[in-house]
PADOVO-652553 format. One record per residue (C-alpha): residue number from 1; residue in one letter; x, y, z. Coordinates in nm, 2 decimals, padded with zeros to 4 digits, m for minus. Example, Ala and Ser with C-alpha at 12.3 -4.5 7.8 and 13.67 -1.06 7.14 Angstrom:
BEGIN
<atom><k>1</k><r>A</r><xx>01.23</xx><yy>m00.45</yy><zz>00.78</zz></atom>
<atom><k>2</k><r>S</r><xx>01.37</xx><yy>m00.11</yy><zz>00.71</zz></atom>
This chain:
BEGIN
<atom><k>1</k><r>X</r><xx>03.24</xx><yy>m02.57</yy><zz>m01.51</zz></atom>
<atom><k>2</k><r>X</r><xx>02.90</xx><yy>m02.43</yy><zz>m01.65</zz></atom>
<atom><k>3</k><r>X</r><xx>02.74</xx><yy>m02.74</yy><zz>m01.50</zz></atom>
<atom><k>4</k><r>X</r><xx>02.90</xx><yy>m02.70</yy><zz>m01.16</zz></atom>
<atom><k>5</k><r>X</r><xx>02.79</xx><yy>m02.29</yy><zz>m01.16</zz></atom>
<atom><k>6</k><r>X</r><xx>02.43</xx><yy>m02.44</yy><zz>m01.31</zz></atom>
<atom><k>7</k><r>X</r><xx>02.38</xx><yy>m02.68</yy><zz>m01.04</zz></atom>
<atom><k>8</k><r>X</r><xx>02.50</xx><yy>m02.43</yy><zz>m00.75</zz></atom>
<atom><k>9</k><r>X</r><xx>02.23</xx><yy>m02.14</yy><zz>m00.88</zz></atom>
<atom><k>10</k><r>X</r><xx>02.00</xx><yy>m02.41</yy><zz>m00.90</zz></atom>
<atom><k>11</k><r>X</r><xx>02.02</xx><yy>m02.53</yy><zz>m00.57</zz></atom>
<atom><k>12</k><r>X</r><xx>02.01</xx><yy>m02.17</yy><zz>m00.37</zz></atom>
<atom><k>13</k><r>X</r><xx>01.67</xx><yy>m02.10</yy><zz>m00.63</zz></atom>
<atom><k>14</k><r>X</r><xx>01.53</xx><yy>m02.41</yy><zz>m00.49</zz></atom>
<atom><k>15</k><r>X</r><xx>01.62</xx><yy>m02.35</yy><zz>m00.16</zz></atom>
<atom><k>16</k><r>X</r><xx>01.48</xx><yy>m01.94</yy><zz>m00.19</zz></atom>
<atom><k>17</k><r>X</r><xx>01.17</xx><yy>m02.11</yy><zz>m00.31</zz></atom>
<atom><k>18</k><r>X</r><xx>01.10</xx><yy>m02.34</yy><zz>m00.07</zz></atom>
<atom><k>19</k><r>X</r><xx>01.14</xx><yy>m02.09</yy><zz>00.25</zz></atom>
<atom><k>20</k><r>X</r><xx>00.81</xx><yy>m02.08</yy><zz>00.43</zz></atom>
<atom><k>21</k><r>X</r><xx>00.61</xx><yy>m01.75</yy><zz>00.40</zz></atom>
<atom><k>22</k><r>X</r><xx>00.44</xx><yy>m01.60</yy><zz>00.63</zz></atom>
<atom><k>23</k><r>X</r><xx>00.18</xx><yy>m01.30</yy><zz>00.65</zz></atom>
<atom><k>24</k><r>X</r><xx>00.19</xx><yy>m01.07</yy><zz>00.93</zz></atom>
<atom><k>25</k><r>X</r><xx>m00.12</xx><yy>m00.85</yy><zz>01.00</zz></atom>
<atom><k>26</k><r>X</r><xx>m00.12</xx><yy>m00.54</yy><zz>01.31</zz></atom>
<atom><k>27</k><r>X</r><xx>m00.36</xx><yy>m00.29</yy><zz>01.47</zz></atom>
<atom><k>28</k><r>X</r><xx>m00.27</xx><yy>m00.08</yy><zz>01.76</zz></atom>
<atom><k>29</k><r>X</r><xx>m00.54</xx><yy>00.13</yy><zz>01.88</zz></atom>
<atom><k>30</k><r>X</r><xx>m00.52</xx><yy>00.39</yy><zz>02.15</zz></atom>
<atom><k>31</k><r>X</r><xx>m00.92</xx><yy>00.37</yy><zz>02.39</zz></atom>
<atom><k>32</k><r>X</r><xx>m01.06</xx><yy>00.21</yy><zz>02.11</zz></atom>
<atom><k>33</k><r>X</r><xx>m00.89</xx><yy>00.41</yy><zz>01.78</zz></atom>
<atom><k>34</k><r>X</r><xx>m00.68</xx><yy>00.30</yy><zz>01.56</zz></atom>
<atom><k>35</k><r>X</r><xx>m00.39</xx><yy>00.48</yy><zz>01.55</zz></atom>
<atom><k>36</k><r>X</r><xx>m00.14</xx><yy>00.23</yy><zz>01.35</zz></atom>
<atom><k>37</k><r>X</r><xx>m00.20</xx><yy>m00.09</yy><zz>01.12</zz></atom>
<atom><k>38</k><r>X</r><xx>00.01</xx><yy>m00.32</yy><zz>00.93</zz></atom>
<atom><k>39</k><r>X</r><xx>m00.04</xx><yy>m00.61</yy><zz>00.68</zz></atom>
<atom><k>40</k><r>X</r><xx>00.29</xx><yy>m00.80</yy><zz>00.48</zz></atom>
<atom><k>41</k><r>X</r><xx>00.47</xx><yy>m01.06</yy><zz>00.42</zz></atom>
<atom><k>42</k><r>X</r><xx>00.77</xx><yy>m01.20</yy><zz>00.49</zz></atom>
<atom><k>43</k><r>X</r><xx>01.01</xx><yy>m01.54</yy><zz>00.51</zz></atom>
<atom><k>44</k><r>X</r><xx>01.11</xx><yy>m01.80</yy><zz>00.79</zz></atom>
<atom><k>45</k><r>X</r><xx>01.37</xx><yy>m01.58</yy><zz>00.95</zz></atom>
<atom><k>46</k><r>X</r><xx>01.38</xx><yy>m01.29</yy><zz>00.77</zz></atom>
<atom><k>47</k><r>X</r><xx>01.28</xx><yy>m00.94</yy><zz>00.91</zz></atom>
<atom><k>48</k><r>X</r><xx>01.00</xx><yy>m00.74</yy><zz>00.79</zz></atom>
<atom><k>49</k><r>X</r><xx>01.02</xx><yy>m00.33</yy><zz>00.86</zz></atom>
<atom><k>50</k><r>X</r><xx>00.71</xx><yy>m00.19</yy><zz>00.91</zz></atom>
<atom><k>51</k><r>X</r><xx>00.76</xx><yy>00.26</yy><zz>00.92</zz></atom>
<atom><k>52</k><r>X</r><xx>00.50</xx><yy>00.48</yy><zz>00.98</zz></atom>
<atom><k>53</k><r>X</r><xx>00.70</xx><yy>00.79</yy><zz>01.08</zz></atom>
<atom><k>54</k><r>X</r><xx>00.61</xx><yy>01.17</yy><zz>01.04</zz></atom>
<atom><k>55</k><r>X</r><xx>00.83</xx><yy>01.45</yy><zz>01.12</zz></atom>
<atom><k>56</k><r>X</r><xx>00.72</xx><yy>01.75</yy><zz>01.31</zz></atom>
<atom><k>57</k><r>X</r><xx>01.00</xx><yy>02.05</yy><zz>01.34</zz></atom>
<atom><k>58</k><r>X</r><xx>01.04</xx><yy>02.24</yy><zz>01.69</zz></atom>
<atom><k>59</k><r>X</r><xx>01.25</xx><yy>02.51</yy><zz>01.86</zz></atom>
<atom><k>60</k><r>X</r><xx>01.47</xx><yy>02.27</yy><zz>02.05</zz></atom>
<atom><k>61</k><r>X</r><xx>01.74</xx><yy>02.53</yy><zz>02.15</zz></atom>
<atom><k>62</k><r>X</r><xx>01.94</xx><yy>02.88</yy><zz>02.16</zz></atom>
<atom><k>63</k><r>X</r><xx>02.27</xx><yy>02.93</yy><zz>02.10</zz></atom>
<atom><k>64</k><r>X</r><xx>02.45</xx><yy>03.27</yy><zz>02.01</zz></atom>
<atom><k>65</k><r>X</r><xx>02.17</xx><yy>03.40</yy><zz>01.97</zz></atom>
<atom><k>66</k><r>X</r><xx>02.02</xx><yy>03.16</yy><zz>01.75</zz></atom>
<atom><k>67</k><r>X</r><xx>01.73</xx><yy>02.95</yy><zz>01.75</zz></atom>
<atom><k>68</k><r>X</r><xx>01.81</xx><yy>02.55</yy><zz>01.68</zz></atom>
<atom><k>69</k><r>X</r><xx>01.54</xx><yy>02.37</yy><zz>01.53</zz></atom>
<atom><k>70</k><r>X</r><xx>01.51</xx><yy>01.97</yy><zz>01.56</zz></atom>
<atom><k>71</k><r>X</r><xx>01.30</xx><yy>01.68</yy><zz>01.47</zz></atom>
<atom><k>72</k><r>X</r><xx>01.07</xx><yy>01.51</yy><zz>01.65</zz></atom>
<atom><k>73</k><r>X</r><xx>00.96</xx><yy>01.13</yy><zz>01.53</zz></atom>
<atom><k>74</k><r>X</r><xx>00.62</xx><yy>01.07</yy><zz>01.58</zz></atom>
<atom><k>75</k><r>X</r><xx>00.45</xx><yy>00.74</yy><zz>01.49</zz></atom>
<atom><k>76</k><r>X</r><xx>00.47</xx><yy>00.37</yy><zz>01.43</zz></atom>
<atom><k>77</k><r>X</r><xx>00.83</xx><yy>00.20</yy><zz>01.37</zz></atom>
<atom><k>78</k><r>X</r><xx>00.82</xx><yy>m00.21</yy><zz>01.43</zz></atom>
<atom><k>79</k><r>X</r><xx>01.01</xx><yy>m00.51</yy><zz>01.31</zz></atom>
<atom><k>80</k><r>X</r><xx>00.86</xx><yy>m00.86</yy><zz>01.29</zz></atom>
<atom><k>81</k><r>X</r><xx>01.06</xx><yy>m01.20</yy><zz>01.22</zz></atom>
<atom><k>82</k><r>X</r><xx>00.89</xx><yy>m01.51</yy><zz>01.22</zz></atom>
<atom><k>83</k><r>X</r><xx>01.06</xx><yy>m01.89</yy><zz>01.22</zz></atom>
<atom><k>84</k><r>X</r><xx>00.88</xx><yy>m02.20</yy><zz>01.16</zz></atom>
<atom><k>85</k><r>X</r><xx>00.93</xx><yy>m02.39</yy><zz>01.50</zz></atom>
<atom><k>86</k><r>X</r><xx>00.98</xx><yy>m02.80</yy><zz>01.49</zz></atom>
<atom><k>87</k><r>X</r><xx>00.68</xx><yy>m02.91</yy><zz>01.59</zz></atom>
<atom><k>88</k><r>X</r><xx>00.53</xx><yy>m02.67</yy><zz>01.29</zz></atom>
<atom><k>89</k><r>X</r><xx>00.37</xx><yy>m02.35</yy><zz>01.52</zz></atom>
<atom><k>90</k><r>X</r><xx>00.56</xx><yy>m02.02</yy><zz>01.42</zz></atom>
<atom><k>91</k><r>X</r><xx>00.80</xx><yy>m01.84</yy><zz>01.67</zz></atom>
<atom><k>92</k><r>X</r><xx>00.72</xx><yy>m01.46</yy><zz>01.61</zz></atom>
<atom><k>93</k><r>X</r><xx>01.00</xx><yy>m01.25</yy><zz>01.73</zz></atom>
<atom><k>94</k><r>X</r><xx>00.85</xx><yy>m00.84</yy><zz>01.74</zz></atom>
<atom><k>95</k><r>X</r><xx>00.89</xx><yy>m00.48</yy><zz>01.83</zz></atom>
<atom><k>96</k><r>X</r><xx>00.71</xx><yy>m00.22</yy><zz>01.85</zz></atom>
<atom><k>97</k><r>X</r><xx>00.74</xx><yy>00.17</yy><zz>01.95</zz></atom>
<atom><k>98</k><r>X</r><xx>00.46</xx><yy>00.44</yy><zz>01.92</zz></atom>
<atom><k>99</k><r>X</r><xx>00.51</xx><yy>00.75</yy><zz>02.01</zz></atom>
<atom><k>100</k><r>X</r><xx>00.26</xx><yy>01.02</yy><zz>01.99</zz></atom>
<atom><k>101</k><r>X</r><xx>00.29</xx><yy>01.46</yy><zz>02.11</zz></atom>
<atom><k>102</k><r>X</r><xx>00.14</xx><yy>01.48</yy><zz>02.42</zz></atom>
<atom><k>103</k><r>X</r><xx>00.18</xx><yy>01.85</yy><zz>02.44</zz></atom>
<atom><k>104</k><r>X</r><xx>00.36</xx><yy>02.10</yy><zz>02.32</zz></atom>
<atom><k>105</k><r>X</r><xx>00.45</xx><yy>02.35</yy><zz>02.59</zz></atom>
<atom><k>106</k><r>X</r><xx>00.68</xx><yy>02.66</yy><zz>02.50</zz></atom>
<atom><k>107</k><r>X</r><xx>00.91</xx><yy>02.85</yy><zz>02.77</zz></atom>
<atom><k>108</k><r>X</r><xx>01.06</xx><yy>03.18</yy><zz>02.69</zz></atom>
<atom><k>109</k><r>X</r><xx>01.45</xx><yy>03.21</yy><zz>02.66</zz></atom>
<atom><k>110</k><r>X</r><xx>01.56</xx><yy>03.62</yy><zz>02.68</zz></atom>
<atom><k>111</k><r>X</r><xx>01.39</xx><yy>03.73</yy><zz>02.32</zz></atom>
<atom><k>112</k><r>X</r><xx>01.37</xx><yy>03.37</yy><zz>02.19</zz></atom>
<atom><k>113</k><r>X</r><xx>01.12</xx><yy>03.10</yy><zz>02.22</zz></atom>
<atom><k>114</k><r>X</r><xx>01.19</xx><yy>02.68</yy><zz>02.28</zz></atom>
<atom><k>115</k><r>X</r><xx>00.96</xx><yy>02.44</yy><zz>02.28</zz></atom>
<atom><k>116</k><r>X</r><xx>00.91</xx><yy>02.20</yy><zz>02.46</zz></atom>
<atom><k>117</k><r>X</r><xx>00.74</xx><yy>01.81</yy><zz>02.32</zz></atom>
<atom><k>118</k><r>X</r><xx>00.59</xx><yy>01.59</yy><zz>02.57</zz></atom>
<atom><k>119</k><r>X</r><xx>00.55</xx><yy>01.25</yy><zz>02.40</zz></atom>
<atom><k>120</k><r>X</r><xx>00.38</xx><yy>00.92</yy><zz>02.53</zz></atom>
<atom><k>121</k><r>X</r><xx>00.33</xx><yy>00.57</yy><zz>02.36</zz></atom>
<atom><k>122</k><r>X</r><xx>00.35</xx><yy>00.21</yy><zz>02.35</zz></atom>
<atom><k>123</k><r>X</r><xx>00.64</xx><yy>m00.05</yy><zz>02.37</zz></atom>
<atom><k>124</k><r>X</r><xx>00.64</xx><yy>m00.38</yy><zz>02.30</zz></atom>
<atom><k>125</k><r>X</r><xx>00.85</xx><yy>m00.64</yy><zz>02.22</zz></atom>
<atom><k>126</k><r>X</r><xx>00.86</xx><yy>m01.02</yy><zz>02.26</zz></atom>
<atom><k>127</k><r>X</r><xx>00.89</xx><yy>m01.34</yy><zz>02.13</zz></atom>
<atom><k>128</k><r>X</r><xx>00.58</xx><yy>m01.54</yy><zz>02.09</zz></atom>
<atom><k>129</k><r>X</r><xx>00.44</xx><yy>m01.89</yy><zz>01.97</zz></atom>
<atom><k>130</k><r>X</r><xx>00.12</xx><yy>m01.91</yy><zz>01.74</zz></atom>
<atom><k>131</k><r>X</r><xx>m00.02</xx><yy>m02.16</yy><zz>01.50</zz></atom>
<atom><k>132</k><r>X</r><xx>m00.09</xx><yy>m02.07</yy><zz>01.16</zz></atom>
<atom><k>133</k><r>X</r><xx>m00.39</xx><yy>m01.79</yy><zz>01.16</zz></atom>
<atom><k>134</k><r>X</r><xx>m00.40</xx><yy>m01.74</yy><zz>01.53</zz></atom>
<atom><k>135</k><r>X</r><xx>m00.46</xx><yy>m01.33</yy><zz>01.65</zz></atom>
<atom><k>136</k><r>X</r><xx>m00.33</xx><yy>m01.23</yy><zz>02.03</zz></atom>
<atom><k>137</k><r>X</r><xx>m00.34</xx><yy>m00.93</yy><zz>02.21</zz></atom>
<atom><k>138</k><r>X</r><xx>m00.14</xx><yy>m00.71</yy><zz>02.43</zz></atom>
<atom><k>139</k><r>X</r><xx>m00.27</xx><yy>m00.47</yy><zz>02.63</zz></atom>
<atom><k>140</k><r>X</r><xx>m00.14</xx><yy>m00.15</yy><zz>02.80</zz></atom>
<atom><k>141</k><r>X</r><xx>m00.29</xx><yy>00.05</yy><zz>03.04</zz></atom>
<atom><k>142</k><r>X</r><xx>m00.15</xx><yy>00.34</yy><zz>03.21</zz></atom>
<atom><k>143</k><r>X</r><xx>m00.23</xx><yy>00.74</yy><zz>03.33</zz></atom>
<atom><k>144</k><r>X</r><xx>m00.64</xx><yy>00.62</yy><zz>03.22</zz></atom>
<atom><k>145</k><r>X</r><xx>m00.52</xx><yy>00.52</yy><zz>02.82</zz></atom>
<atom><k>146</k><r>X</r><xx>m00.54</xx><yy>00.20</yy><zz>02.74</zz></atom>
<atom><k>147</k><r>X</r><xx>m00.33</xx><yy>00.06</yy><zz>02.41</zz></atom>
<atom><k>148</k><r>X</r><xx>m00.42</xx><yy>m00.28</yy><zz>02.29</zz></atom>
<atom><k>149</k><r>X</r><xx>m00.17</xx><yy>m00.40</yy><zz>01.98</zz></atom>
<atom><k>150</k><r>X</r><xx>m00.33</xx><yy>m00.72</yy><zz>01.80</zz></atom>
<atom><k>151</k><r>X</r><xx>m00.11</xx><yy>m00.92</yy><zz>01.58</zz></atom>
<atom><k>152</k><r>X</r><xx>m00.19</xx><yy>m01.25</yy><zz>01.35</zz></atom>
<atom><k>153</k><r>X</r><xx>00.02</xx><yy>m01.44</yy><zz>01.10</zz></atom>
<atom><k>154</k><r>X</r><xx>m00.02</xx><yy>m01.69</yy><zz>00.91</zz></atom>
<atom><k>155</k><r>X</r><xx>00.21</xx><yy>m01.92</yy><zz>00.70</zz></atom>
<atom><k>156</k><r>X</r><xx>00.09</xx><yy>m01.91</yy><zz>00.37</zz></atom>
C-alpha cells in the first residue's frame, strides 16, 4: 500500500514539475505615463491575478437624514492565463480594467452633501498567440487620451 500511495505522490510531483512556466510582463500607460505595470509568473493554464486597487471613500447617498458613504475602486485589476499551444507558440488568454476619477463633482441634497465620481479607463480582454519573448500592443484612443497596454511572456 505505501508503494502504491509512493508511486501516486510521485507521479502528480513529476507531473507539477514538468508544467511549462511562463513569465508575464505589462505596462499600461495613459499619453505616454505609466499608470500600471506588472511582471510574474505563472504555469500552462493556470491564472495569474495581478491587483493594483486603492480605495477612495465618497458621499454616495442620504437617507433619513443621514449621509451614506461608499467605495470607489480605482486602479489596475487583470488576470492572465497562458497555455502552451501544439505547434509550441503560447495562447495568452487576458483581462484587463483600469479605472481612474475623472472628477469629483458634489450636488447639494437639503443640508447634506453627495458626491458625485466620474471615472474613465481602459478594457481589454482577448485571447492572443505569441512565441516565446514576443511584446504586442493595444492601443486605445478616445475623447483625445490615448492608452496603449504592452504585454510580453515568455516560457521559461
Amino acid at each position: 500500500m505505501k508503494a502504491i500511495l509512493f508511486a501516486i505522490v510521485t507521479t502528480f510531483a513529476v507531473s507539477a514539475s514538468a508544467a511549462d512556466s511562463f513569465f508575464v510582463s505589462t505596462e499600461l500607460t495613459r499619453n505616454g505615463v505609466v499608470v500600471d505595470n506588472f511582471a510574474g509568473s505563472t504555469t500552462d493554464g493556470h491564472t495569474q491575478p495581478h491587483s493594483n486597487i486603492r480605495l477612495v471613500k465618497y458621499r454616495d447617498s442620504v437617507t433619513k437624514d443621514q449621509t451614506n458613504m461608499a467605495d470607489l475602486a480605482l486602479g489596475t485589476k487583470a488576470s492572465f492565463t497562458p497555455h502552451i499551444t501544439s505547434d509550441g507558440r503560447i495562447s495568452l488568454r487576458f483581462n484587463v480594467d483600469y479605472v481612474e476619477l475623472e472628477k469629483m463633482a458634489t450636488v447639494k441634497v437639503g443640508n447634506f452633501t453627495i458626491d458625485q465620481p466620474k471615472t474613465v479607463g481602459f478594457k481589454h480582454a482577448v485571447r492572443d498567440i505569441f512565441t516565446s519573448g514576443q511584446k504586442r500592443e493595444y492601443k486605445d484612443w478616445g475623447n483625445g487620451v490615448e492608452y496603449i497596454y504592452t504585454v510580453s511572456v515568455t516560457k521559461q
